[in-house]
C-alpha positions in Angstrom: 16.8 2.7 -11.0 13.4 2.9 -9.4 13.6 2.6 -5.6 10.6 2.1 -3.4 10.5 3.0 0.2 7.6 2.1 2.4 7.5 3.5 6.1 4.8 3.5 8.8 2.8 0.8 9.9 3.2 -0.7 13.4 1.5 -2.9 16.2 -2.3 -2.0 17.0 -4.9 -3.7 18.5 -8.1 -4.5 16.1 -10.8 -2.3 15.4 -7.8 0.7 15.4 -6.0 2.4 12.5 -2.7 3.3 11.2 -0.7 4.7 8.0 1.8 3.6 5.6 3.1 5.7 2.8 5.8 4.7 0.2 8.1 6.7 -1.8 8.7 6.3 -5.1 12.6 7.5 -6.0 13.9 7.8 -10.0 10.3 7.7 -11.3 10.2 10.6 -13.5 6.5 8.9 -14.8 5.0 8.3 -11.0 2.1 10.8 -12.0 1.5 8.9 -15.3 1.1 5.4 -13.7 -2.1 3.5 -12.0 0.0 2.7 -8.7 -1.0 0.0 -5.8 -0.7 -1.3 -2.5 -0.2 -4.8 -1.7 0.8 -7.2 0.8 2.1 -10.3 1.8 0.9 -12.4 5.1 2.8 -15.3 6.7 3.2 -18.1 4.9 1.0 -16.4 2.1 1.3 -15.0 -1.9 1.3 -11.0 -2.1 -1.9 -9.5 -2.7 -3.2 -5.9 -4.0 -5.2 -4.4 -1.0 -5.8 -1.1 -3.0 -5.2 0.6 -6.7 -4.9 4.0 -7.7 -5.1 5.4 -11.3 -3.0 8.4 -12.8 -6.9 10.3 -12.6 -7.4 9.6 -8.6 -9.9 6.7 -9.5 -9.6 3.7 -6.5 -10.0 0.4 -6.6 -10.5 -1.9 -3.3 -11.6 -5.7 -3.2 -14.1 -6.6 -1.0 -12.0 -7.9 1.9 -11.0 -4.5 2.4 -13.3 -2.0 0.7 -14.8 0.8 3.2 -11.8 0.2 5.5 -8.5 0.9 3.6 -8.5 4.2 1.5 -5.3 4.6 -0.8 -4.7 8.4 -1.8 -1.4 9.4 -4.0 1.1 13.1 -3.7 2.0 13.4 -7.1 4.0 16.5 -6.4 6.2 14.4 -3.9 6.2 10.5 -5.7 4.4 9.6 -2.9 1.6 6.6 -2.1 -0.3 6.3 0.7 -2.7 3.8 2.2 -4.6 4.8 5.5 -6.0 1.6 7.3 -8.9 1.6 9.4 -11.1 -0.9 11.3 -7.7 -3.3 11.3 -8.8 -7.0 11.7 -6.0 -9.7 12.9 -6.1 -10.8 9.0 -4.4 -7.6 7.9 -1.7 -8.6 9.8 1.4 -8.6 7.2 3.7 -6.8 5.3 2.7 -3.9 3.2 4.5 -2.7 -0.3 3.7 -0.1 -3.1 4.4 -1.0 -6.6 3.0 0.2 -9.8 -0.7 -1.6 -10.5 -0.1 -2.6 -14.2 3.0 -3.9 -15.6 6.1 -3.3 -15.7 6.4 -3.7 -12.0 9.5 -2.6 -10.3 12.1 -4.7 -7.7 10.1 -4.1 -4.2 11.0 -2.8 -1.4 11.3 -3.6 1.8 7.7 -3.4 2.9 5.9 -1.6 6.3 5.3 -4.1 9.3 1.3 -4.1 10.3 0.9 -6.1 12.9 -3.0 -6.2 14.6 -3.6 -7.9 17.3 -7.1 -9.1 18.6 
């Protein structure tokens, strides 16, 4: 069974940076897969925040593009997403998942809290 395990994130003030990472356990095709990073604020639907495809290509919508830059260890199943220039609105909590179906169950998510 796939297992996802986010870690990282934290409480920083805005206009600072932090780092989650996720890894991806009993996912023999993690280099073959377009993965992502999403998240889910308070009282809001989970969003993707960043994609990766098998090649390296990224994908960011506009709300975070030039700030968030999602990089992948294929070697070692792991995801990461490096977040910079954090803005009280990125306050949530942060899971990796594949980007195209199937999706797998998530995991428990990284805290980011920002404070302004």
């Amino acid at each position: 069974q796939v297992q996802l395990v986010e870690s990282g994130g934290g409480s920083v003030e805005a206009g600072e940076s932090l780092t989650v990472s996720c890894v991806i356990d009993n996912f023999p095709s993690f280099s073959a897969r377009a993965m992502g990073w999403y998240r889910q604020a308070p009282g809001k639907q989970r969003e993707l925040v960043a994609s990766i495809s098998k090649d390296g290509s990224t994908n960011y919508p506009d709300f975070v593009k030039d700030r968030f830059t999602i990089s992948r260890e294929n070697a070692r199943n792991t995801l990461n997403l490096n977040l910079n220039s954090l803005k009280s609105e990125d306050t949530g909590l942060y899971y990796c998942n594949t980007a195209t179906v199937p999706i797998y169950s998530w995991g428990q998510g990284a805290q980011v809290t920002v404070s302004s």
